[in-house]
Each structure stands twice: as structure tokens, then as C-alpha cells.
N, C-alpha and C positions, 0 to 999 in steps of 0.2 A: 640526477639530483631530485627529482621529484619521488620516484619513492621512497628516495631517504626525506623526504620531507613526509610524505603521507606518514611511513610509519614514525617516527619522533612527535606528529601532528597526534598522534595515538595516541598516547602514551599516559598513564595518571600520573598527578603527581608525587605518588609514592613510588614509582615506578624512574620517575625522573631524577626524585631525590637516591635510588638507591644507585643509576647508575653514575652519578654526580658523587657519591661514594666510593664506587670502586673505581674510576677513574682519579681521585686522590690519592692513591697508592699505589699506582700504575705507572710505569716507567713510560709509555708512550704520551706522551702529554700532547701531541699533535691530535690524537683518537680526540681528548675530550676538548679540545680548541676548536674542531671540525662537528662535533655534537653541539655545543655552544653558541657557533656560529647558525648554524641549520637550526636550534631552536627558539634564539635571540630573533630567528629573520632578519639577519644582518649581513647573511649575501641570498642569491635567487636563482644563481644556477653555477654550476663544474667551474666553471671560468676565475667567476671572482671568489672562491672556494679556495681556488688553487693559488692565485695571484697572492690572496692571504698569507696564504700557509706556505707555498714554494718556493714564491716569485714567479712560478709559471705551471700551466696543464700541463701533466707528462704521468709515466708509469706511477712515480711513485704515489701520486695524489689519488687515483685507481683503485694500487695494492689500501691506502689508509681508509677508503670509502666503501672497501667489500667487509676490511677490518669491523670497521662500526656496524656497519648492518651484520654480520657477523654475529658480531657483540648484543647488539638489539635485539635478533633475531632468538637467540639465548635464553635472553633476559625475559621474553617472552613463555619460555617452559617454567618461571619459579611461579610461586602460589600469586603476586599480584596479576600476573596475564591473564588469570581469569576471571578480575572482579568487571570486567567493562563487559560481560557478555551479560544478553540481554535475557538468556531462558536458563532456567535451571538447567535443564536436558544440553544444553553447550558447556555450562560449566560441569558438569559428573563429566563427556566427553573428553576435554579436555584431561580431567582427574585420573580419569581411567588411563588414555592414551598416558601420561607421566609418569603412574605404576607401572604398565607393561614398557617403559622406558627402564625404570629405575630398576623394579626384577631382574630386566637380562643383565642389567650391570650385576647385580647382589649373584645371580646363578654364577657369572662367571667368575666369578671370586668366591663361590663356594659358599655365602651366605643361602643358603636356601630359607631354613627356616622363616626369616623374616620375608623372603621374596615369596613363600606360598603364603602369609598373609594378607600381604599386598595385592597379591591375584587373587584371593579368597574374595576379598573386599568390592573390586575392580568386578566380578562375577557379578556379585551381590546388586552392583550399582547398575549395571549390562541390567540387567534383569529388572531393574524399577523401573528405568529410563527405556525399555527395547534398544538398544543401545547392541543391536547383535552380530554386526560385523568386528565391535570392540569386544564383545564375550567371546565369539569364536576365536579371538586371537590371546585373549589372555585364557581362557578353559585349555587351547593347545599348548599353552607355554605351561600353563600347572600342570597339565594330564603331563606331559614329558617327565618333570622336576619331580611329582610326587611316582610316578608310573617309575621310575627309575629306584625310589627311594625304599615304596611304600609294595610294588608288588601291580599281576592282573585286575587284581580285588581294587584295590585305589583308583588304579586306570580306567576301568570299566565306570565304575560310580561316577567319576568326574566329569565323562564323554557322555556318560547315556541322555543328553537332551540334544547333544549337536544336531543330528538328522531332524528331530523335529523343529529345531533354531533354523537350517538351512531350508527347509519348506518355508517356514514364516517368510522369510528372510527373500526367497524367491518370488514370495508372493507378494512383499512388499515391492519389488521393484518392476515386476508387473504394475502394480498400482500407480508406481509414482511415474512410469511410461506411459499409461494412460490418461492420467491426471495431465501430463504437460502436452499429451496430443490436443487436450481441448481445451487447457486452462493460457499457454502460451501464446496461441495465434489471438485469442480478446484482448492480450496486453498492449497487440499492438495494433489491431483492425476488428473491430465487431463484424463476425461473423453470422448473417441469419441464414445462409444458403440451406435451404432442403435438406441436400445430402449433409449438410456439416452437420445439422439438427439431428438430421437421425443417426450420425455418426456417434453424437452427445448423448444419446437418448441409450445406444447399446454400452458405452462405456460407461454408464450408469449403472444399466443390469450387471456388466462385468464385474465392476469396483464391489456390486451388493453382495457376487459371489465368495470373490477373493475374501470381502469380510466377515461373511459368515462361516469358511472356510478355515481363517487362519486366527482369528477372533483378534486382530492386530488393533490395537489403537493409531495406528500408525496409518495401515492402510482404510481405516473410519474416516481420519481426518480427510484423506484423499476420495473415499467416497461423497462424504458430507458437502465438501468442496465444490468438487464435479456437479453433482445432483443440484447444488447453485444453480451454477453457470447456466446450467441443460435449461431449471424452472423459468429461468431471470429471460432466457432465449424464445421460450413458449409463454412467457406474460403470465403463468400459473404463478401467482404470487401467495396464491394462500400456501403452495405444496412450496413455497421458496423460503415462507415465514417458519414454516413446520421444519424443514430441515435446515436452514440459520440458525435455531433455539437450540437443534440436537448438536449441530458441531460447536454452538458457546457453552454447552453442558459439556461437553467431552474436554473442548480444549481448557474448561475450568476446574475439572477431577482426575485429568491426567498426566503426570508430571512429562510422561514422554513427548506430548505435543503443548506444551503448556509455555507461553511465551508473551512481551508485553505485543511483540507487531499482531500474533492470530490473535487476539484478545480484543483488540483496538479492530482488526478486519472481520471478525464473528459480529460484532458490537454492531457496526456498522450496516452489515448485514441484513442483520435483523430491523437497523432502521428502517433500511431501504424498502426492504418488503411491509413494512408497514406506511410509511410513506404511500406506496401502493396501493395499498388497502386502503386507505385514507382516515386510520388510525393515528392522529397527531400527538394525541396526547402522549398516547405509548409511545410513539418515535422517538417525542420529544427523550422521553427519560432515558431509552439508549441512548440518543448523541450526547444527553449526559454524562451517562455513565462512560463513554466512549475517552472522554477526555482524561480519566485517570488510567488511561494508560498512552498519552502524549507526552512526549519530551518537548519542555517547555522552549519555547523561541522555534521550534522545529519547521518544519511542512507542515506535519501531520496534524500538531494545534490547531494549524490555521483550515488546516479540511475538517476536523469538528465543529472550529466554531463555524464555517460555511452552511455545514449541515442545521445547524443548531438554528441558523439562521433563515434555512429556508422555511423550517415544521413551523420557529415561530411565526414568520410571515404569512405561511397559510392559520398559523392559529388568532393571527391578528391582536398579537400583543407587542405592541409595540414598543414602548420603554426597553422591551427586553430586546430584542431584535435591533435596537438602538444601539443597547452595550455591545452587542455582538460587533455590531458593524463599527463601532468607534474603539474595539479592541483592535478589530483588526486593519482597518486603514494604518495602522500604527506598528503593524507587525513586522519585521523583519523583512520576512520573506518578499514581503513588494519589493523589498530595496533590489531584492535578485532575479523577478522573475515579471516582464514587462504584462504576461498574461495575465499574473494571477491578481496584479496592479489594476489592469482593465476590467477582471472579472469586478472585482471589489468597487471599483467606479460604476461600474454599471448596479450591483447592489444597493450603491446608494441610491442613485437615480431612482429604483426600485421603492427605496424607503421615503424617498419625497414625494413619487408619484402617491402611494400608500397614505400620504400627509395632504393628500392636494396641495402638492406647491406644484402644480405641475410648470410653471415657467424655470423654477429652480431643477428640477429636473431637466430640462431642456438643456440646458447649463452645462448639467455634469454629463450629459450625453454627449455635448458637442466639443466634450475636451480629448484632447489626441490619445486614442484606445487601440494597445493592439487586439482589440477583439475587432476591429473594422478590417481585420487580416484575418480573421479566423475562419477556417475550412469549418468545422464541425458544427454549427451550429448558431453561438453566442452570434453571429451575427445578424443573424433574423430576429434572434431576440430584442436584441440592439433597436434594428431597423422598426421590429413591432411594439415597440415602448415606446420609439419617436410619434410614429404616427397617432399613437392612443394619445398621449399629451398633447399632440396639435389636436385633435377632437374633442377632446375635454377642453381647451380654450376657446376652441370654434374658428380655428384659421383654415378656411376651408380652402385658402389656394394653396397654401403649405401643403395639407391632407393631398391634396389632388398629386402636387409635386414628388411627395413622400409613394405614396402609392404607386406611381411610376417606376420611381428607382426602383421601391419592391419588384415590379413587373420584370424588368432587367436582371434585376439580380435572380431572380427565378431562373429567369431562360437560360441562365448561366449556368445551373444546377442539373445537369444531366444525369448523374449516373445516381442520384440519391434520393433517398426515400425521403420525402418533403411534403407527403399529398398532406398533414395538416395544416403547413404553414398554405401551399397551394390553395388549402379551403377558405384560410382566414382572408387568402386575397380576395377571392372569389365573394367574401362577404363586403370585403372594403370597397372593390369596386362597385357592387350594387348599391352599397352607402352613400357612394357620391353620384350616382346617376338618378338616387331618389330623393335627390336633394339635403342630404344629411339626414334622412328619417331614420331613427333608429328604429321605429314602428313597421314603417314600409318593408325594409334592411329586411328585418325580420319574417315576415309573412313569406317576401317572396325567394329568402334563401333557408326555410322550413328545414329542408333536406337536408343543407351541410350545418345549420348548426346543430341538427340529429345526431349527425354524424362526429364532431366535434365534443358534442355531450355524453355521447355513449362511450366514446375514445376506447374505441374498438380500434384494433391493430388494420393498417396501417397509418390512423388517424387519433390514435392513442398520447392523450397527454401526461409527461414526464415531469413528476415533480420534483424531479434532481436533476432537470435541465436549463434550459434557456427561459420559458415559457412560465415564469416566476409569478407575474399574474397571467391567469387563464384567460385567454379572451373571451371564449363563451359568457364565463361565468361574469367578468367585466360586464360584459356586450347587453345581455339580456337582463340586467339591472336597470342598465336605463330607457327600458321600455316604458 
């Protein structure tokens, strides 16, 4: 039942109304009683499906359920199946694969003339799109059809690019083997090991080869990619910004890699490394730009406006960063995702600390978050927001309290790279043993707020992390 739900959950509704059509003049009336039911959501699974329609689960409710997806499945090859796709380069796919459907219908009925058309066309599209395992299959279907009709002469003309399609072609999939030895394992563990680094560093030179080689926009986009990932790993963020800008240029002049998701993750990109650079203003206008290509109510809205929200928190404009944040406490997405609920609490806290409310901040900190679960970080952030708001109102037995649990929760952190959060301890605790000086603090932990400021790797601050105000830069303010 379920994926007769997903696919019917698909579906446009020109797509619904047509098969809502042909099922009026259809002798099985059970077929569109069982699509009706499935898209009304008026049963939920096989059971009460069949109880409807049977009186009980057995063979024949089976045979009517493979019928409709059948039928769906169909309805899927007419021209509406490819208005939901989201790149041009899927919808020509699609087009082409449906000509070298409809061809071998027309050859075998001896329609040719119109079937070399259609493969004419299908070539034509192969060719704007790279689209070359689809050219190889319709160029074979023509070169046959006309090769048979027209002679050597036609044959030869129509084949003489294959070989060099089948190099591209080899090369791209070299590329995009490469591309997923190093683009795959970050989706799901940050990877800095040594050898994983210099594993990155060769699949860079590799991808530069393949593309100079085969001159693919296809395998660019895999290099441009890559050569990300590689910079983002070595904290080279100027050579990250440099090559972010070349794959938004590429993936915006060519229809082959041209899509709303790379468009929106190029965008992005380029924020990040600007972010980096400590370029706000520029960021800012990417995560701008970023949001015309979000689908509205999405995730992805809601990870622009996050961004959007943290450039302008470091730009210190707050009205605007206000709307950000009262767009999104209101977004959907909280309703489903208890994380992204606590991230967004904890931003607020963010925006009142930013207000001096700091007691109101304390507030939204101490409401039930599952970031106080979270492995990856947000929770030191958590934990380093509490304590800056107890210092800021001067409850120095809170501060002393607060500071502990930090100590605890450290020793708990064995296998992770933490030496900044480590340093900030390091400065809390000389804070309370020099009696809250922030004067003293300072002189005699010189060294780690160096280190802190300089945010040199492995002491390096992320500003698309947890660490939303800097402590340093906090810290050494109220000198």
C-alpha cells in the first residue's frame, strides 16, 4: 500500500484529472474505486482496501493493485509525467527515452520516415543536454533504420561520433566514481584523516584531468564539486570561494547540469566560503539569492532563512534577523523535525542575548531542546550561551555551577576535536578564580585567547556552527 500511496501522493493534478477520465469509460470500476480510495486517504493500508472493495484480502485485491500501479505507472510515459521534474536536463531525458520508445513502435510497423525524425530530434537533444548513453541508444536505432534504407554512406555519417561519445562517456563515469569516493562518506561523517585528505587532494588532480580531456560539462561539474569538498577540508577558503563561483557559473550556462537543487547548493557554496572570509555583506546577498530557488514550506526555505540569519547576526542588524527568526519559528518544518525546533529556540535565545534580555534568554534556554541530546556540537553551544548570560547578570554561583557541568561534559568528549570549546573552558575557569575579572581573565589566559582569535585549525571558529556569538570577540569587549 504504501507505494501505491507515494506514487498517487505524486501525481499533478492534470495528471489526476486525466486518469479520473479514463477511468469513466472503463469497465473495471473496482481500478478507479481503489485510486479514489488511496487518494481521498480513506483507507491506510491492504486490509481496509480490500475489506471495502471485497469483503476481504485475497488474490483478487493483489491482481486490482498491480492493475492500478500498472495503469499509473503508464500514465507516467504521457507528456504531463514530465512537468514535476525539476531540471530541464530530466525533462529532454525523459523526452528522448519516449521517442526511442515510440520509434521502435513506428520501425515496427514500417513507419520509418516519421521514426528517423523522432530519432533525429532525440540526437539533437542527447547533444545539448550530454545526455549520451540516450544518444548512443537512439544514433543505434537511426544508424539501423536509415543504414538499411539509405545505404554505407548514411550508416557511416550517422555512427561517426559514437567512439568519441564512448570516451566522453567513459570518462564521465570515471568522474562520477571519483566524485562519490569523496563526496559520499562527508554526507554522512566528516572526514579530516591525513590519508582521506590526500586521497581528496589526488581526485582533484584526477577530475582536472578527465576535464581537460574530455572537455565534459558533466565531468566540471564533478570536478568543481570535489575541489569543494578537498578546499572546505584544508580551511583554504579563498581557493573554495574561487572554485564555488566557477561551478555557479557553469551550472548557470549549462543546460546539462542546470537544476533548481545545484543552483540553490552552488549559492550556498559560495556563501559559506564567504562567511569564511568574513565577507558578510557578499554572503549576505547569496543566501539571498539562494532562496529563489526554495520550494516554498520546504526544508530547504527554512536552511536559507537559517543562513540568512546567521550573516545577519554577525552583520548586527537586527529588525532583519528578527523577521528571519519569527518567519521561521512558524515554519512547518518544526512541526516535523524536533532538531530543527531546538536549533530555532536556541536562535532565539541568540536574538535576545544580541537585545540584552539576557534573563529572557535564560528562559528559552531552559525550555525542553533536543539539542541537550545532540552529539555534534549545538550542545556546547547551548551550554556556552548559558553560561555567558549568567555572567552578563553576575550570578556568579550559577557561573561556577554552569562551568562544571561544562567540565563533565568535556571529559565525556573523547574521540572529538573540541580544543576550542576546551580553550573557552580554560578561560571560564581562570574567570572564576580571578574573581570574575575580565581584566585579570585576560592577561593571564593571553595565550588561548591568541589562539581563539587567530582561529587557526584546530581552534578555528565556524560561523555556520554552534559558536553564533564568538566568545573572544564577546569576551574581550568587556575589558
Amino acid at each position: 500500500m504504501q507505494e501505491l500511496q507515494q506514487l498517487i501522493k505524486s501525481l499533478s493534478k492534470s495528471e489526476i484529472n486525466f486518469i479520473k477520465h479514463y477511468y469513466r469509460f472503463n469497465t473495471d470500476k473496482k481500478r478507479h474505486l481503489l485510486f479514489k480510495l488511496v487518494l481521498e486517504e480513506k483507507v491506510q493500508n491492504d486490509e481496509d482496501a480490500a475489506k471495502l472493495i471485497y469483503g476481504k484480502k485475497g488474490a483478487a485485491y493483489s491482481h486490482l493493485k498491480t492493475r492500478l500501479k500498472n495503469d499509473l505507472l503508464n500514465l507516467l510515459l504521457f507528456e504531463e509525467g514530465e512537468r514535476k521534474a525539476n531540471s530541464e536536463s530530466l525533462i529532454a531525458e525523459i523526452n528522448i527515452d519516449r521517442a526511442i520508445l515510440q520509434s521502435k513502435i513506428l520501425i515496427s510497423r514500417n513507419v520509418r520516415t516519421m521514426a528517423e525524425k523522432l530519432l533525429q530530434q532525440a540526437v539533437e537533444q542527447a547533444d545539448k543536454f550530454e545526455l549520451l548513453p540516450e544518444k548512443l541508444g537512439a544514433t543505434e536505432l537511426l544508424s539501423k533504420s536509415l543504414g538499411l534504407k539509405k545505404g554505407m554512406e548514411a550508416y557511416s555519417a550517422i555512427t561517426s561520433s559514437v567512439e568519441d561519445d564512448i570516451k566522453v562517456l567513459a570518462n564521465i563515469f570515471k568522474a562520477r566514481d571519483l566524485h562519490a569516493q569523496i563526496v559520499v562518506p562527508n554526507y554522512y561523517k566528516r572526514n579530516e584523516a591525513k590519508e582521506f585528505v590526500t586521497v581528496a587532494a589526488s581526485s582533484v588532480e584526477e577530475l582536472k584531468k578527465l576535464y581537460l580531456e574530455s572537455q565534459s560539462k558533466i565531468v566540471a561539474y564533478y570536478y568543481y564539486t570535489v575541489a569543494i569538498f578537498y578546499f572546505n577540508m584544508i580551511e583554504n577558503f579563498s581557493e573554495l570561494l574561487q572554485n564555488a563561483m566557477e561551478l555557479l557559473r557553469l551550472i548557470e550556462t549549462n543546460p546539462a547540469i542546470n537544476s533548481q537543487v545545484r543552483l540553490l547548493n552552488a549559492n550556498l557554496q559560495v556563501y559559506g566560503a564567504l562567511m569564511n572570509l568574513s565577507r558578510y555583506q557578499e554572503a549576505l546577498d547569496f543566501a539571498l539569492k539562494a532562496e529563489r530557488f526554495t520550494t516554498p514550506k520546504g526544508p530547504n526555505e527554512l536552511l536559507v532563512k537559517e543562513y540568512q540569519f546567521l550573516v545577519l547576526s554577525q552583520l548586527g542588524r537586527g529588525d532583519e534577523y528578527l523577521n528571519c527568526l519569527n518567519f521561521a519559528l512558524k515554519h512547518n518544518v518544526l512541526n516535523k523535525s524536533k532538531f530543527e525546533a531546538g536549533k530555532w529556540t536556541y536562535y532565539h535565545a541568540i536574538y535576545l542575548f544580541k537585545q540584552k534580555k539576557f534573563s529572557e534568554a535564560l528562559l528559552e534556554l531552559q525550555k525542553e531542546n533536543e539539542l541537550l541530546k545532540d552529539k555534534s556540537g549545538w550542545l556546547f553551544g547551548h551550554k556556552l550561551l548559558e553560561i555567558m548570560c549568567y555572567m552578563e547578570l553576575e550570578e556568579f554561583d550559577m557561573i561556577e555551577f554552569r562551568i562544571e557541568a561544562l567540565r563533565k561534559l568535556l571529559q565525556r568528549q573523547k574521540d572529538k576535536n573540541i580544543s576550542r570549546v576546551k580553550t573557552i573552558f580554560s578561560i571560564l575557569s581562570t574567570f572564576t578564580k580571578t574573581g570574575a575579572s575580565y581584566k585579570k581573565t585576560y592577561a593571564k589566559e593571553k595565550k588561548n585567547f591568541d589562539l581563539l582569535i587567530n582561529a587557526i585549525n584546530p581552534y578555528n571558529w565556524d560561523p555556520l556552527g554552534f559558536e553564533v556569538v564568538r566568545f573572544d570577540s564577546w569576551f574581550t569587549k568587556k575589558i
